[in-house]
PAMIDO-317039 format. One record per atom (N, C-alpha, C): y, z, x; atom name; residue number from 0. Coordinates in pm, 1 decimal, always signed. Layout:
<sites>
<site <Y Z X> "CA" NUM>
...
</sites>
This chain:
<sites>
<site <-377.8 +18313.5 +1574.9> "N" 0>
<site <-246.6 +18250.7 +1583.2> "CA" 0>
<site <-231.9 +18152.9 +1467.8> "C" 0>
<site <-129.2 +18199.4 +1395.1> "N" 1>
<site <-123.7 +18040.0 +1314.6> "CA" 1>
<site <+30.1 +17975.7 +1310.8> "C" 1>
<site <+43.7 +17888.9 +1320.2> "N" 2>
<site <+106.6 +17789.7 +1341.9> "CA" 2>
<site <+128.6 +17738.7 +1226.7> "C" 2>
<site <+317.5 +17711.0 +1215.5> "N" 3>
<site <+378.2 +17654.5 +1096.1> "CA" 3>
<site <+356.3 +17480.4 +1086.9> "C" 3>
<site <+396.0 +17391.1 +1037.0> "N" 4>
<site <+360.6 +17283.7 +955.0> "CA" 4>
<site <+429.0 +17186.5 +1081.6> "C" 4>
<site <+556.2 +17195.4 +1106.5> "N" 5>
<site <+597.7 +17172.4 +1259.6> "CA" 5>
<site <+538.2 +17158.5 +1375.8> "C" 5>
<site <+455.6 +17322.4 +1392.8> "N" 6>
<site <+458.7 +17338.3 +1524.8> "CA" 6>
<site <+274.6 +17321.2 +1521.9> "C" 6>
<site <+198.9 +17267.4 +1395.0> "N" 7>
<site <+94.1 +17207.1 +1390.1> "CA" 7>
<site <+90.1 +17058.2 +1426.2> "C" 7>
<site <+179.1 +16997.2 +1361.9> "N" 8>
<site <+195.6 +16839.7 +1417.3> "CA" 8>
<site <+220.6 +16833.8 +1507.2> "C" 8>
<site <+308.0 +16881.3 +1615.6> "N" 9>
<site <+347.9 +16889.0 +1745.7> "CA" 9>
<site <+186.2 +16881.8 +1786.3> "C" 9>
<site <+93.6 +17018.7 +1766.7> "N" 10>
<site <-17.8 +17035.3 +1847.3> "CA" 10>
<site <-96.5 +16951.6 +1808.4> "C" 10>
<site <-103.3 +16883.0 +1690.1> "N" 11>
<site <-225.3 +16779.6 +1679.8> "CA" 11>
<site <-160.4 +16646.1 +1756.7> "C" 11>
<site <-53.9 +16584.6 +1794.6> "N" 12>
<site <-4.1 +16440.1 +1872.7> "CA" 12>
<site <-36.7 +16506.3 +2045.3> "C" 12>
<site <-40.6 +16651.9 +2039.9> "N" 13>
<site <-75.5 +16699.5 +2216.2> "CA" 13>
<site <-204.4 +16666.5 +2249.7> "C" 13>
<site <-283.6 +16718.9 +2129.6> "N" 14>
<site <-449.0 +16763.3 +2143.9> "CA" 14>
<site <-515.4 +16620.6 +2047.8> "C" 14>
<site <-508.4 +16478.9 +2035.2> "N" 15>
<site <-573.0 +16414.9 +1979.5> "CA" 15>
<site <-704.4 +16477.6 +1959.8> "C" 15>
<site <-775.7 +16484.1 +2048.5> "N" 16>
<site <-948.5 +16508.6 +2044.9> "CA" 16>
<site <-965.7 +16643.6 +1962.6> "C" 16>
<site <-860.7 +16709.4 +1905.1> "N" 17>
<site <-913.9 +16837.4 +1805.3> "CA" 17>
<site <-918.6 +16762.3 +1675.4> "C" 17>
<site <-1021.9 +16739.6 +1646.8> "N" 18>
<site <-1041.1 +16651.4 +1501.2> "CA" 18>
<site <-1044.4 +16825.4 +1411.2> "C" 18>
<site <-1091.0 +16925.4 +1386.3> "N" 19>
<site <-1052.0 +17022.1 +1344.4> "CA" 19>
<site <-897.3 +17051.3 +1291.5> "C" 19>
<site <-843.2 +17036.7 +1405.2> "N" 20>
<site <-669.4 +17050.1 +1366.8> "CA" 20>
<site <-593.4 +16938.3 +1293.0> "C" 20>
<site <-673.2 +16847.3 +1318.8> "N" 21>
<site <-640.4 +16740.9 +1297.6> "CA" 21>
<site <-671.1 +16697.2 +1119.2> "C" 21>
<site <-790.7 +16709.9 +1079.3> "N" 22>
<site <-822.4 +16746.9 +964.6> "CA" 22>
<site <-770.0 +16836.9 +906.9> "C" 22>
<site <-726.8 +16947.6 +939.1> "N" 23>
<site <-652.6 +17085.6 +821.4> "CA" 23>
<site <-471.8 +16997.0 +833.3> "C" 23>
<site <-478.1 +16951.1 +951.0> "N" 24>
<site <-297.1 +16897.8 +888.2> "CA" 24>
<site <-282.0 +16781.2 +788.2> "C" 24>
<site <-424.9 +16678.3 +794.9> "N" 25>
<site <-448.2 +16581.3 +706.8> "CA" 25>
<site <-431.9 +16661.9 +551.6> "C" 25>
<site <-555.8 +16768.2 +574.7> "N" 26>
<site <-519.2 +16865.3 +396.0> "CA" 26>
<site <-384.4 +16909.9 +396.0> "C" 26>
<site <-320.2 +16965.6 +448.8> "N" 27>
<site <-176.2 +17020.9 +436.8> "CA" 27>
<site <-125.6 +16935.2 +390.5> "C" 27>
<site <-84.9 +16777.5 +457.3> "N" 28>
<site <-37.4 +16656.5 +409.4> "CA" 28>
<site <-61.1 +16610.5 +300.5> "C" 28>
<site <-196.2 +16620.1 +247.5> "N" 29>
<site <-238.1 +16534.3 +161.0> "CA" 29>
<site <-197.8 +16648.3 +3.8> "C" 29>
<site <-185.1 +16763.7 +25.1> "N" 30>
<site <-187.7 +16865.1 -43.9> "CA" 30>
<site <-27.4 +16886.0 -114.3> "C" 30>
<site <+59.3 +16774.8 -28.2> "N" 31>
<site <+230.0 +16780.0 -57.3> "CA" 31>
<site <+219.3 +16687.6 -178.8> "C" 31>
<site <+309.5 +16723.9 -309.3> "N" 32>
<site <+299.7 +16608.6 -425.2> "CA" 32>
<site <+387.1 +16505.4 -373.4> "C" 32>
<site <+339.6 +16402.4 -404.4> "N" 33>
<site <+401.2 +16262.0 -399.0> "CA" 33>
<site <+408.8 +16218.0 -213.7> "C" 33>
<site <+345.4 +16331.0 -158.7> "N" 34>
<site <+261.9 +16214.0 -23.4> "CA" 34>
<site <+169.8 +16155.4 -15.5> "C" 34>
<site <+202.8 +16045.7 +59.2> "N" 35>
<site <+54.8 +15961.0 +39.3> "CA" 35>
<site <+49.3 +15927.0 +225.5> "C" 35>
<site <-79.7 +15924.7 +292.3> "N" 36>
<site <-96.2 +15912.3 +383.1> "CA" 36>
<site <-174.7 +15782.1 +399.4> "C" 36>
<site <-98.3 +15700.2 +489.8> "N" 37>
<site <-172.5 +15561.5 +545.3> "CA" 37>
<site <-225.3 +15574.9 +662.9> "C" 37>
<site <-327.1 +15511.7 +673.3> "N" 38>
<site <-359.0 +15446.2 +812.6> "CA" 38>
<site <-360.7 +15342.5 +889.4> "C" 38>
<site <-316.1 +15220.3 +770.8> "N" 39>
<site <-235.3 +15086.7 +867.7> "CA" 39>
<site <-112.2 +15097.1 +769.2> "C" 39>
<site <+4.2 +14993.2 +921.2> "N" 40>
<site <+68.8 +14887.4 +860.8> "CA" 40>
<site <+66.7 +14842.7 +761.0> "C" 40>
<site <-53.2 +14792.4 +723.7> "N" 41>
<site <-29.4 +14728.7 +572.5> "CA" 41>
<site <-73.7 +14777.9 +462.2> "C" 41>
<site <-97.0 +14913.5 +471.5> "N" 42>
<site <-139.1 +15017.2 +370.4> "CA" 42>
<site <-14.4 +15056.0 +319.8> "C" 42>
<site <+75.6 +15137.4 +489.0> "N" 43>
<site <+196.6 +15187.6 +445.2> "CA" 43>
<site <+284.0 +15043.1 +346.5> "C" 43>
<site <+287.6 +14924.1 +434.3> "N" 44>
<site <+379.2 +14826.4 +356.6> "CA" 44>
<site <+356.1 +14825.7 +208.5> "C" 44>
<site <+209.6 +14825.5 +195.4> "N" 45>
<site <+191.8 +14827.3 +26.9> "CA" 45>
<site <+238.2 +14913.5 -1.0> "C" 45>
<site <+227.7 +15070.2 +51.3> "N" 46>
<site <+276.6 +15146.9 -36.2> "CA" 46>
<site <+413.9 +15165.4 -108.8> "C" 46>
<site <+481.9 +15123.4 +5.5> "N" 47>
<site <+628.0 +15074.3 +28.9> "CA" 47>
<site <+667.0 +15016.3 -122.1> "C" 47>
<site <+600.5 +14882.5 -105.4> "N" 48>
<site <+655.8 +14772.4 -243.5> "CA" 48>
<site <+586.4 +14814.8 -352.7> "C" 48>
<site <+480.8 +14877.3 -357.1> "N" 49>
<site <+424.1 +14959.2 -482.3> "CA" 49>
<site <+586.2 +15052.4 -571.7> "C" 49>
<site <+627.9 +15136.8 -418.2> "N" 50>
<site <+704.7 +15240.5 -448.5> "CA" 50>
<site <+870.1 +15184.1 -533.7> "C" 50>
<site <+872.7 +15043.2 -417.5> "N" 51>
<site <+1019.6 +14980.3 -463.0> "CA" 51>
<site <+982.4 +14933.7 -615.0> "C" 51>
<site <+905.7 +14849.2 -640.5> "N" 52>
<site <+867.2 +14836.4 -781.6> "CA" 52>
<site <+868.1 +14907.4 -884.2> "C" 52>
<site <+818.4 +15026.0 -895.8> "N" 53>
<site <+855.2 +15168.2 -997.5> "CA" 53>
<site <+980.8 +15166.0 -1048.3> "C" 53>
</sites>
């Protein structure tokens, strides 16, 4: 079965504990140009004023 980009995020916020699924949507994500993935608050905020600054 494979599952589109959608209906993968849906299943990784159902299934936390599949670190497997969870990891291949991190590569999918990380694999989009000009995404950047945070894991705090104040990662995203930096990224934020990094971005407004440009």
């Amino acid at each position: 079965m494979s599952l589109n980009e959608s209906e993968l995020r849906k299943y990784v916020i159902a299934h936390p504990q599949d670190e497997e699924a969870f990891q291949h949507f991190l590569n999918i994500m990380r694999a989009k140009p000009g995404r950047v993935i945070t894991a705090t608050n104040e990662q995203f905020e930096a990224e934020i004023r990094k971005r407004l600054a440009s």
